[in-house]
C-alpha positions as a LaTeX table, in Angstrom:
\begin{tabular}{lrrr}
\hline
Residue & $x$ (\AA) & $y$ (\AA) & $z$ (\AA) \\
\hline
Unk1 & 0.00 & 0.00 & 0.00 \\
Unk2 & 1.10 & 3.34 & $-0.78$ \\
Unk3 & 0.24 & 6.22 & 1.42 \\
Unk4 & 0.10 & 9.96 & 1.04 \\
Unk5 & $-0.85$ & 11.70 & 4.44 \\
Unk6 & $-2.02$ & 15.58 & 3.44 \\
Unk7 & $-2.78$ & 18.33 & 5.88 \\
Unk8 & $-6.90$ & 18.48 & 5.81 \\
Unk9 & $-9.87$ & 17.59 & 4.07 \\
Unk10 & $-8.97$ & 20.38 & 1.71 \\
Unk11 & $-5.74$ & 18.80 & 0.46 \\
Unk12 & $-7.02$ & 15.33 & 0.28 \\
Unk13 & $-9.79$ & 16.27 & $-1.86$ \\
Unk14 & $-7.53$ & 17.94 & $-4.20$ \\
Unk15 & $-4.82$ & 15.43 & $-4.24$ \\
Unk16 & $-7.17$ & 12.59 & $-5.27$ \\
Unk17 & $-8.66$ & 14.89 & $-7.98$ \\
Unk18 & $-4.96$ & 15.26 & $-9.18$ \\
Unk19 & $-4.52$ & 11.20 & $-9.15$ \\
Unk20 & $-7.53$ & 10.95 & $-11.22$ \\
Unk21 & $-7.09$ & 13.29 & $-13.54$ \\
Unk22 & $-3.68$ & 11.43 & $-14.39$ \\
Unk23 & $-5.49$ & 8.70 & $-14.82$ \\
Unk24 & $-8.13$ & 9.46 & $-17.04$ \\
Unk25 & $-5.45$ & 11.03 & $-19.27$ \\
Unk26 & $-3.41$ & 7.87 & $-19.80$ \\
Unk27 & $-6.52$ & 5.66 & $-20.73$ \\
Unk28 & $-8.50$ & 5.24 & $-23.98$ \\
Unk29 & $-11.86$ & 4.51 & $-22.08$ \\
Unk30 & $-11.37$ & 4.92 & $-18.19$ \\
Unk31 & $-14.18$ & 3.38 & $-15.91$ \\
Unk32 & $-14.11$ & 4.53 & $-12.70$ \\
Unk33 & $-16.07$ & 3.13 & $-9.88$ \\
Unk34 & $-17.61$ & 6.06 & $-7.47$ \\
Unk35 & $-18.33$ & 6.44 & $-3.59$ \\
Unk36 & $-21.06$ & 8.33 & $-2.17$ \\
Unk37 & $-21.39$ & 9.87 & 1.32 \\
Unk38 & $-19.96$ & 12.96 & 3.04 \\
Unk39 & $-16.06$ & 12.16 & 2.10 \\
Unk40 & $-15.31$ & 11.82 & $-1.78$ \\
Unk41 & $-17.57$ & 15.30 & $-1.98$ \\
Unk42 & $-14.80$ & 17.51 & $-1.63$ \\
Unk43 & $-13.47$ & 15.46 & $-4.46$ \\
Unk44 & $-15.91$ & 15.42 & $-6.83$ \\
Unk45 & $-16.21$ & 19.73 & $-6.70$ \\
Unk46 & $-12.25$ & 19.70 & $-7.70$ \\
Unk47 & $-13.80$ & 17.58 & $-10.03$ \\
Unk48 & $-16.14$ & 20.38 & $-11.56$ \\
Unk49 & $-13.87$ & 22.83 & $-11.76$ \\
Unk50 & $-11.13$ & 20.77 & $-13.69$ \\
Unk51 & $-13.79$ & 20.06 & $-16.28$ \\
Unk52 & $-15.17$ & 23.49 & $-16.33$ \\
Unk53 & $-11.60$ & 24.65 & $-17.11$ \\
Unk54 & $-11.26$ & 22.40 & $-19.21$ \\
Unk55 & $-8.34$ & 19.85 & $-17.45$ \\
Unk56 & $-10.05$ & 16.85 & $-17.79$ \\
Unk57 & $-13.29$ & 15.46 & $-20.00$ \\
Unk58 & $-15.65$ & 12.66 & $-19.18$ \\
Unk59 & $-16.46$ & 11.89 & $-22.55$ \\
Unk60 & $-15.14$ & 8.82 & $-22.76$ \\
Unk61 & $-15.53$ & 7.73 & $-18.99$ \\
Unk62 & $-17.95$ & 5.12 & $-18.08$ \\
Unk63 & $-18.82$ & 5.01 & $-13.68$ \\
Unk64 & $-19.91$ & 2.32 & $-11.66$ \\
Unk65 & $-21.28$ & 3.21 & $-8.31$ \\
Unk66 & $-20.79$ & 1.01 & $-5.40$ \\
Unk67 & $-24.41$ & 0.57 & $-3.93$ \\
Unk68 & $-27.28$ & 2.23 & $-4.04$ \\
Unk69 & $-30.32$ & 1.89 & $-0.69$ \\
Unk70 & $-33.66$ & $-0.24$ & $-1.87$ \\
Unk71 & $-36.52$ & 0.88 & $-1.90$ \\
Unk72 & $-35.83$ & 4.27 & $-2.76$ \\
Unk73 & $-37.10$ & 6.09 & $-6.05$ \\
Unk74 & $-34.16$ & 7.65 & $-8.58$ \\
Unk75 & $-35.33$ & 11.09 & $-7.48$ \\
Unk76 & $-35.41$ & 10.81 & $-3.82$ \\
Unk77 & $-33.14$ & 12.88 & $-2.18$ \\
Unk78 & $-31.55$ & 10.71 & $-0.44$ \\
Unk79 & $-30.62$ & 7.84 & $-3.00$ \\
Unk80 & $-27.72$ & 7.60 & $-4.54$ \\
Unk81 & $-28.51$ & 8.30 & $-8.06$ \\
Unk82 & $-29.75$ & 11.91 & $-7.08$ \\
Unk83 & $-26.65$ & 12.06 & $-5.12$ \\
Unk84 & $-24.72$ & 11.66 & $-8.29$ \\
Unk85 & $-26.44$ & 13.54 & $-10.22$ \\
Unk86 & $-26.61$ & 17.00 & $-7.50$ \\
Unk87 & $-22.70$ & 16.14 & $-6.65$ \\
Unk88 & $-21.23$ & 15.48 & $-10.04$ \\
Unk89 & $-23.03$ & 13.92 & $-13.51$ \\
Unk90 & $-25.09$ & 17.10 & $-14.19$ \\
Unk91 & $-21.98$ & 19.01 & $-13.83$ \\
Unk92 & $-19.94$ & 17.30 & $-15.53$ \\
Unk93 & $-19.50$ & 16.14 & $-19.70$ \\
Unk94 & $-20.33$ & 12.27 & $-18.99$ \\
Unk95 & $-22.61$ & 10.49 & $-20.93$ \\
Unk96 & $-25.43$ & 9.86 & $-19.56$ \\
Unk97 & $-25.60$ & 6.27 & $-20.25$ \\
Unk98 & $-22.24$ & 5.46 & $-19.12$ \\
Unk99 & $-23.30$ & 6.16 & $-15.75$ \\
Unk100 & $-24.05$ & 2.86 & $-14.21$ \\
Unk101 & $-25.57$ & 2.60 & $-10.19$ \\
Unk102 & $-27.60$ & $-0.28$ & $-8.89$ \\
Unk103 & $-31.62$ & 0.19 & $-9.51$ \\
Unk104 & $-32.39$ & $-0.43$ & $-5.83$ \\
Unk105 & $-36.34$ & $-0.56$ & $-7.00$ \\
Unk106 & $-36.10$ & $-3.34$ & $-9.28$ \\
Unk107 & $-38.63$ & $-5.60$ & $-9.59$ \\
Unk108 & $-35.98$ & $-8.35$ & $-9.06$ \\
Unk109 & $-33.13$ & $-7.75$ & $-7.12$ \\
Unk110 & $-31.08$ & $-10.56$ & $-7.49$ \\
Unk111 & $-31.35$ & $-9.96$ & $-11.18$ \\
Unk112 & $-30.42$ & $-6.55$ & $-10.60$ \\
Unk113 & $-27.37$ & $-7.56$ & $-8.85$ \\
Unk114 & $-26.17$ & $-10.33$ & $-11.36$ \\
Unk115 & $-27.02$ & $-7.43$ & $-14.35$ \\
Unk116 & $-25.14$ & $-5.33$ & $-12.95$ \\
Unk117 & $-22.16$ & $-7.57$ & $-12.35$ \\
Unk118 & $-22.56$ & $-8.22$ & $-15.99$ \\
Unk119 & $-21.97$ & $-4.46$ & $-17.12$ \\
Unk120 & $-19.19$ & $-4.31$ & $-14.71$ \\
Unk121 & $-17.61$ & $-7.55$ & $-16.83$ \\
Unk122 & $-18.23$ & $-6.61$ & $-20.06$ \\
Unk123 & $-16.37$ & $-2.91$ & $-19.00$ \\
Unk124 & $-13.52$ & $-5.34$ & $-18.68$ \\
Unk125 & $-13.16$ & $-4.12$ & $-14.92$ \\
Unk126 & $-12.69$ & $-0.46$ & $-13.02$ \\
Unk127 & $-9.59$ & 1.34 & $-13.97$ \\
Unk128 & $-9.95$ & 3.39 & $-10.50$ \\
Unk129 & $-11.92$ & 2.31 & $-7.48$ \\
Unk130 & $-12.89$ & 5.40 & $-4.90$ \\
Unk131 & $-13.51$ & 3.98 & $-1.46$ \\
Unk132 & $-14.15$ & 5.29 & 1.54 \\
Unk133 & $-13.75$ & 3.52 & 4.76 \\
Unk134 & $-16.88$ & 2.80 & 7.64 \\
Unk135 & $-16.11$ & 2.82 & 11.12 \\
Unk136 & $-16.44$ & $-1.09$ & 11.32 \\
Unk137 & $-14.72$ & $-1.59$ & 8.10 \\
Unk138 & $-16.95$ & $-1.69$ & 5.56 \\
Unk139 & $-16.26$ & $-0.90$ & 2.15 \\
Unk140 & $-18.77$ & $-0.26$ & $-0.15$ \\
Unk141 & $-22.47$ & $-1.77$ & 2.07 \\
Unk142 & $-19.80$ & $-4.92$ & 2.69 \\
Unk143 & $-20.62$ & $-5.07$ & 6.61 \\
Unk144 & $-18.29$ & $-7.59$ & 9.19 \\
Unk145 & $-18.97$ & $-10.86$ & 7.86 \\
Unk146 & $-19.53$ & $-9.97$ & 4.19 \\
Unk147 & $-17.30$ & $-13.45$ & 2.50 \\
Unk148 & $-14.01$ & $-11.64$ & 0.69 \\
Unk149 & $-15.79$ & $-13.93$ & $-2.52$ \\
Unk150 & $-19.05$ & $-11.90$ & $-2.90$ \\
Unk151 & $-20.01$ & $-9.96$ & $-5.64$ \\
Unk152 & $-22.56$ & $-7.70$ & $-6.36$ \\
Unk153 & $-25.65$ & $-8.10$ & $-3.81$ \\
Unk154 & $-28.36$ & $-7.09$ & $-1.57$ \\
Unk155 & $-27.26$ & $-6.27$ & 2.50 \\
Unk156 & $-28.90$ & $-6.07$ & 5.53 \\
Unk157 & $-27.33$ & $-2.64$ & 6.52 \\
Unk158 & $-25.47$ & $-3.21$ & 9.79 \\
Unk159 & $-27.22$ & $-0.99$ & 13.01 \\
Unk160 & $-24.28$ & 1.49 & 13.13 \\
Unk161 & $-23.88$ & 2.12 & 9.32 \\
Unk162 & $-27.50$ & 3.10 & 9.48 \\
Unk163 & $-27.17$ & 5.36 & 12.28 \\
Unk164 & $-23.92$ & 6.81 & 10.27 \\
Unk165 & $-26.18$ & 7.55 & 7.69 \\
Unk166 & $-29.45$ & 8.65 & 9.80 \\
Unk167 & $-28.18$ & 12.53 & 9.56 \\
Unk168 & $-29.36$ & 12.93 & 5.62 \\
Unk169 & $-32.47$ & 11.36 & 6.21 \\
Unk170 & $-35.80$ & 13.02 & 8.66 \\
Unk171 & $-35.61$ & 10.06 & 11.34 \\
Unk172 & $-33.82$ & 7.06 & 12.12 \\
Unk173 & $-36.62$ & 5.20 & 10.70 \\
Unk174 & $-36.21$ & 6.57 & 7.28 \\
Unk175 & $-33.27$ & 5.03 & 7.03 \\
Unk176 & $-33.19$ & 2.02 & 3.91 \\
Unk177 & $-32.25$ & $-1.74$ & 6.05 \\
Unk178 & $-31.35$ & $-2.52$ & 2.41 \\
Unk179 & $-28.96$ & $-1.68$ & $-0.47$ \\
Unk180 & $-27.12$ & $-3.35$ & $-3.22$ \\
Unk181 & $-23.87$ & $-2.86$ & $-3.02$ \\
Unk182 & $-20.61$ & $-4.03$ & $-5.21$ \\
Unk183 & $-19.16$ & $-7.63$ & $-3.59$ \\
Unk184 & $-15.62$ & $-7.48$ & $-2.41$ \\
Unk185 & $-14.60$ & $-10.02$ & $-4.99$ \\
Unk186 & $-15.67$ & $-7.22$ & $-7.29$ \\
Unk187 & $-13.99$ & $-4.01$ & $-5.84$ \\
Unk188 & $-11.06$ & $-6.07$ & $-5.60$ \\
Unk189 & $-10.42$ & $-6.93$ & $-9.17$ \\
Unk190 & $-10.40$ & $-2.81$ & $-9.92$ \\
Unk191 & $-7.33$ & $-2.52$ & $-11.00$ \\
Unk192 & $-6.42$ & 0.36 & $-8.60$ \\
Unk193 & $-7.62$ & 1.32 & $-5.36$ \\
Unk194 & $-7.63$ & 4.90 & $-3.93$ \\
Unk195 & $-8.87$ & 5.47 & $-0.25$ \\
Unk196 & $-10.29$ & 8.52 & 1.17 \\
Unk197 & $-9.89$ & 9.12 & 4.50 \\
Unk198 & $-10.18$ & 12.14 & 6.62 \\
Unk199 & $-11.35$ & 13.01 & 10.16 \\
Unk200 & $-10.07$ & 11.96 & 13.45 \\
Unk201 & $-13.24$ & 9.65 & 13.68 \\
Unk202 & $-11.76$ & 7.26 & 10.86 \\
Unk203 & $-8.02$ & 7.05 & 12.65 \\
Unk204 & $-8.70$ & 3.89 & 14.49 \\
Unk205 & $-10.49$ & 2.20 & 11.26 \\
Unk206 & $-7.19$ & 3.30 & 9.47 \\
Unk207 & $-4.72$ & 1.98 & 12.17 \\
Unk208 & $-6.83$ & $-1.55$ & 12.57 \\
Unk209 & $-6.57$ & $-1.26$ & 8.42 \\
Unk210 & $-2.74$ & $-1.34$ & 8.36 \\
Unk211 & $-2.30$ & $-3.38$ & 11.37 \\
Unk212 & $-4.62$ & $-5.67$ & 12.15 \\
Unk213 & $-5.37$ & $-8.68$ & 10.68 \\
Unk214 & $-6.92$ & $-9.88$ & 7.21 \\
Unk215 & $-10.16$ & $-11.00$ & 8.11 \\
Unk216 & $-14.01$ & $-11.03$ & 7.09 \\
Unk217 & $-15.04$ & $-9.13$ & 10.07 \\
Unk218 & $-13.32$ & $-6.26$ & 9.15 \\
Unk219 & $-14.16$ & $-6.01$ & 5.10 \\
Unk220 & $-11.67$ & $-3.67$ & 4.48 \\
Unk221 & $-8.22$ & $-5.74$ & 5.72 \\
Unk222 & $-8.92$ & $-7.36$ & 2.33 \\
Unk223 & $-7.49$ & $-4.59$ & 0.81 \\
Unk224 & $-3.80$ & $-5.39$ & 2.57 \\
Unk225 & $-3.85$ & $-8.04$ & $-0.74$ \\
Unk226 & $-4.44$ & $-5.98$ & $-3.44$ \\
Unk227 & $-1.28$ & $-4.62$ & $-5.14$ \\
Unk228 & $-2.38$ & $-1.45$ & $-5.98$ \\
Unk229 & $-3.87$ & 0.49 & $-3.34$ \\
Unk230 & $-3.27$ & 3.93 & $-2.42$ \\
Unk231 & $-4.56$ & 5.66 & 1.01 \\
Unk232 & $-4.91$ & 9.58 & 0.83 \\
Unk233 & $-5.24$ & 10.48 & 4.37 \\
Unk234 & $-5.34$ & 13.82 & 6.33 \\
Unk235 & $-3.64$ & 14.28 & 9.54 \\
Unk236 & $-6.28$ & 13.46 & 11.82 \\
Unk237 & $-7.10$ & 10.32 & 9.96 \\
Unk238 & $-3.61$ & 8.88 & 10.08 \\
Unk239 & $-2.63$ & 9.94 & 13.28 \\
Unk240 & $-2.45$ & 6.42 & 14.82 \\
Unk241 & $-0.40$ & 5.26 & 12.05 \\
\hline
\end{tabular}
């Protein structure tokens, strides 16, 4: 693993826009695969303004989201897709039909999830996987317990990822028990890794990361195995390390 420990959220968010910009310019047809939540935001503004410059185009960049929550609509506030949309693709000069995210109200979800797999597959894999890291380890919706073999599926979202989460929604009991998420197996066979990580709240997630050992009830030791990983970190975050 390589890591890069910046000053503050500021700097992270700008160095990882740097990393994958550089990326995007060495490929023919880059896929990315995208993170949602409060941490890769920061990101996807420097983002904007690099395509607005112009520094970088998303013409020819297909996404794949990690997970979306079931059960709600494209337009609700709080799913993913209109998380996307608000935080990057309308900004942006994607394609609208290169960006791929989990329908979490399809009729059939495990259909959904093997589909899905499928477009991931025939994209010959993700050039650049953004993760962010939960407070138990997951990676992705891939909560304690998740088998390192899964691929794309539907959760039961663990108590304390929910609560995580509760602040974007009205109550606690708005909060989706569901989403579809990428499987492990999948995220690992990106064929680079970059993970976010800011805040003092993530430093003892990081340190277990680095230190602890690989196991299933902490998803994200799998990533001690892949060869290409890179950890952007602020101060806070990587202060046990």
């Amino acid at each position: 693993m390589e890591m890069i420990k910046v000053k503050n959220y500021e700097e992270m968010s700008e160095k990882v826009c740097s990393l994958l910009i550089n990326r995007i310019q060495h490929l023919e047809n880059p896929v990315l695969g995208l993170a949602t939540g409060s941490t890769p935001e920061g990101l996807y503004q420097n983002l904007i303004e690099k395509n607005k410059q112009p520094e970088v185009s998303f013409e020819n960049v297909s996404t794949f989201n990690l997970d979306e929550y079931v059960g709600l609509e494209k337009t609700d506030p709080n799913s993913y897709h209109y998380y996307m949309h608000q935080k990057l693709f309308k900004h942006i000069d994607i394609k609208s039909k290169n960006a791929h995210l989990p329908n979490g109200m399809a009729g059939d979800l495990q259909k959904e999830c093997r589909d899905y797999e499928d477009l991931i597959r025939k994209a010959q894999s993700v050039d650049v996987q953004i993760l962010g890291l939960g407070l138990n380890g997951h990676i992705g919706f891939n909560e304690p317990g998740t088998p390192f073999s899964s691929r794309t599926h539907v959760v039961e979202l663990d108590e304390s990822t929910r609560e995580a989460n509760a602040r974007f929604f009205d109550s606690m009991n708005d909060v989706p028990t569901k989403a579809i998420t990428m499987g492990i197996k999948t995220i690992m066979e990106s064929k680079s890794i970059i993970l976010l990580v800011s805040g003092e709240g993530k430093a003892e997630a990081v340190a277990r990361l680095l230190n602890g050992e690989v196991s299933e009830d902490f998803p994200a030791s799998i990533l001690q195995n892949h060869e290409h990983v890179t950890i952007v970190g602020d101060e806070a975050a990587l202060g046990r390390v």
